[in-house]
N, C-alpha and C positions, 0 to 999 in steps of 0.2 A: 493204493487202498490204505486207508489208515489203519491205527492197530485195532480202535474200536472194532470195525467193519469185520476187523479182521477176527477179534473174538468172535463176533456176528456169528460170521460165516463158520468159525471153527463149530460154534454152540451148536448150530443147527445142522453139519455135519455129521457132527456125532451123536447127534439125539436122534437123525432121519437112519446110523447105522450104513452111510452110504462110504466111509473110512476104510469100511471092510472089504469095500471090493479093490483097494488099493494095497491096504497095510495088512490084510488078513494073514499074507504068506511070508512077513520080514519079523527082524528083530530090531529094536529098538534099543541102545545104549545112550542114555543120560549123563553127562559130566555136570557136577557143581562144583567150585570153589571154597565160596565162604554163604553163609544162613548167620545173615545178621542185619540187625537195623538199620535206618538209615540212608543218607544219600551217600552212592559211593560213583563220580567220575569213571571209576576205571571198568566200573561193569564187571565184575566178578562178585558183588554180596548179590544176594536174594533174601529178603526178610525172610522173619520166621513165620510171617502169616498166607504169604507167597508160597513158601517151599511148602508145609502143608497142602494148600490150594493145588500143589501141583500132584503132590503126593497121593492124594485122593483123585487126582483125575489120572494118576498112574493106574490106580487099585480099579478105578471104576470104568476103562477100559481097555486095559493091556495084563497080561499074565507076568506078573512081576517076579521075576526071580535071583535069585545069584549070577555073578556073571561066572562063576567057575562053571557057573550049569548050563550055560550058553556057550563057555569054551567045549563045554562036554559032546551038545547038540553039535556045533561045527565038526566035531572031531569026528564024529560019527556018523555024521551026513546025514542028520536029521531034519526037519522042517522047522522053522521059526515062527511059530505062529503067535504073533503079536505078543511074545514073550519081552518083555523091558529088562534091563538091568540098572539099577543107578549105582553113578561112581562119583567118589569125589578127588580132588587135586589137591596137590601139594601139604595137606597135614596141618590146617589152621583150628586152634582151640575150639573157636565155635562150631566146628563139625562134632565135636565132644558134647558142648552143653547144650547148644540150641538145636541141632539136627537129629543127633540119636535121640532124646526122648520122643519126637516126632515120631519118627522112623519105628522106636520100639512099640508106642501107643500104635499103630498102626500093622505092628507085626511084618515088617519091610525090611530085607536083606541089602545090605549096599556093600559096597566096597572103599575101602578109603588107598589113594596111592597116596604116598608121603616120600619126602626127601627127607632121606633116611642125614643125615648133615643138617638141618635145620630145628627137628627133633630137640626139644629142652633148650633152647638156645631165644638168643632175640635178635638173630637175624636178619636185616630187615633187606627184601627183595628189593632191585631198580625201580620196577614199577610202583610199589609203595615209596620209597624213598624219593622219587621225582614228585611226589604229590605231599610230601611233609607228613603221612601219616602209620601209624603202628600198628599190625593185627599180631597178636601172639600165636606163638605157636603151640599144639600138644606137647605134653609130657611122656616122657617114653610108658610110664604107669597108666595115662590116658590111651596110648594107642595098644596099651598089654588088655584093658578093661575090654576095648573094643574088642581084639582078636574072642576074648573070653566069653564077653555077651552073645557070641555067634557072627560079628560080622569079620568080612574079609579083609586082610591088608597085602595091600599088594604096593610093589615098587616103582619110583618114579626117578630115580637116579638118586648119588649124590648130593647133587650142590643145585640142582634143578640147571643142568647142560643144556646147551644146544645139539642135541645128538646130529644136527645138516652141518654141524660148525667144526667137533671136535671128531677124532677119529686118533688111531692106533694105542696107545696105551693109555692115551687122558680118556679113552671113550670103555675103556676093558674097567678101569677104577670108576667109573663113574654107574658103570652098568653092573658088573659084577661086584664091584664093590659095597653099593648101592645095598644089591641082593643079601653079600654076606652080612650084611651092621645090622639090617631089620632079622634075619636067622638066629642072628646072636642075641638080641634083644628080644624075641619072641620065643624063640624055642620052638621054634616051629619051620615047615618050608614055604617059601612065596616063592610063587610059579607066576604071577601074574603081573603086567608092566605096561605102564603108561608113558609115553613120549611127554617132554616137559614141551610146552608151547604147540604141538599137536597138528602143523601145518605139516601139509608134505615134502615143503623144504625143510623140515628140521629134522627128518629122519633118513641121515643114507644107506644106502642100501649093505655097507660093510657093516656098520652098526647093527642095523637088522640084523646081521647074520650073527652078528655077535650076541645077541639077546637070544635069539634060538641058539646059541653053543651055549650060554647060561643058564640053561635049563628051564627057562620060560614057557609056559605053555601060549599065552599070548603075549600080544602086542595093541594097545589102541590107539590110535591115533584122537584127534580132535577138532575134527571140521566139518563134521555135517556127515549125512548120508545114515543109510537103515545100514540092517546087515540084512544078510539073504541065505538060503540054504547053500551049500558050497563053499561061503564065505570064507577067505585065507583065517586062520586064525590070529594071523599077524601081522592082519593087516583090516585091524576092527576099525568099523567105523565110530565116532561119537559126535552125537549132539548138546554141546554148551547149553547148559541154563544160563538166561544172562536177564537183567530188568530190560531189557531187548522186548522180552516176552511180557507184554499186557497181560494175559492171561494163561493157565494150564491151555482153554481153548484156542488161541492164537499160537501156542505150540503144537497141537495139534492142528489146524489149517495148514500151517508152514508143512509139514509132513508132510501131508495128504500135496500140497499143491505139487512139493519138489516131486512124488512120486508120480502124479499127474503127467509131470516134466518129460520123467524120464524117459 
């Protein structure tokens, strides 16, 4: 089915309310990248007219909240009730200028993980660098602005590791070290932690354990799936924004179908 179709199908979904009889009882965690213009190969921007679009089809049927408050609900063995959180990855500028006012205009809590090592710096990742191109990073003053406007910042390593790759003390500096540079720089504590690359080989399970001895209250991972009541807290699920998605309704189809699956 193509992605039209697939809008289609999402549109009339969720206008018939027939979503609810799948997703009424999950949680829904959101990852973004980058919110900026343009054609990008690698499939991590989403314009800023996109991210809106989707932003509004967050608000307009899902309970959009903090994801500390979704760590909260797990902790407590609460029910998920079509509660969303959106988070973003690795610390790129444009989460700064083109996404928070979105985000604020709409009154939307998100969380940003950041590689607490790339922070003020120009950096430039493999994946950018295989393709000849520059996305700047936040300002340590940018990601102080966010924690202060109300949103979250939570950890994402170091140097953006392969947590499946390293292990015994490259993975304790990478994760607890991670933890302390954004502490120091914030004045504040993060409890909260995202795997860099988000597949379930880049997270071993020594490492996990490491991230809970850091004091972490989660862990998300980044390959699809809801979460559910019960849910490990360390073992979140998230679903990638990517220009994948034709529309906010073609993100929701894609949902509703996996759950179908299940």
């Amino acid at each position: 089915m193509i992605r039209g179709a697939k809008s289609a199908a999402g549109r009339l979904m969720f206008a018939s309310h027939f979503d609810a009889l799948l997703l009424g009882r999950t949680g829904i965690v959101v990852a973004f990248h980058r919110v900026t213009d343009g054609d990008d190969p690698s499939g991590l921007s989403v314009g800023r007219e996109m991210f809106e679009r989707h932003c509004r089809f967050f608000t307009r049927h899902f309970r959009v909240i903090e994801l500390a408050d979704m760590v909260n609900r797990l902790e407590r063995g609460e029910p998920l009730n079509r509660h969303l959180a959106i988070t973003f990855d690795d610390g790129y500028m444009d989460n700064f200028e083109n996404a928070r006012p979105i985000l604020e205009r709409l009154s939307l809590p998100a969380t940003f993980f950041v590689v607490s090592q790339w922070i003020g710096t120009r950096i430039q990742p493999w994946w950018d660098r295989e393709r000849g191109v520059t996305h700047p990073w936040m300002t340590w003053d940018q990601v102080r602005t966010l924690s202060r406007r109300g949103f979250q910042i939570g950890a994402h390593t170091r140097t953006h590791a392969d947590l499946g790759a390293v292990s015994g003390a490259a993975a304790i500096e990478e994760i607890v070290g991670g933890r302390a540079e954004l502490e120091r720089q914030l004045g504040l504590p993060v409890t909260l932690f995202a795997y860099p690359y988000g597949g379930p080989q880049h997270m071993a399970d020594a490492n996990l354990d490491l991230v809970k001895a850091a004091g972490f209250r989660c862990c998300c991972s980044c390959y699809g799936g809801v979460v559910r009541r019960g849910s490990d807290p360390f073992r979140i699920h998230r679903v990638a924004i990517s220009p994948w998605y034709a529309s906010p309704q073609q993100f929701g189809f894609e949902l509703v179908r996996e759950m179908s699956a299940a």
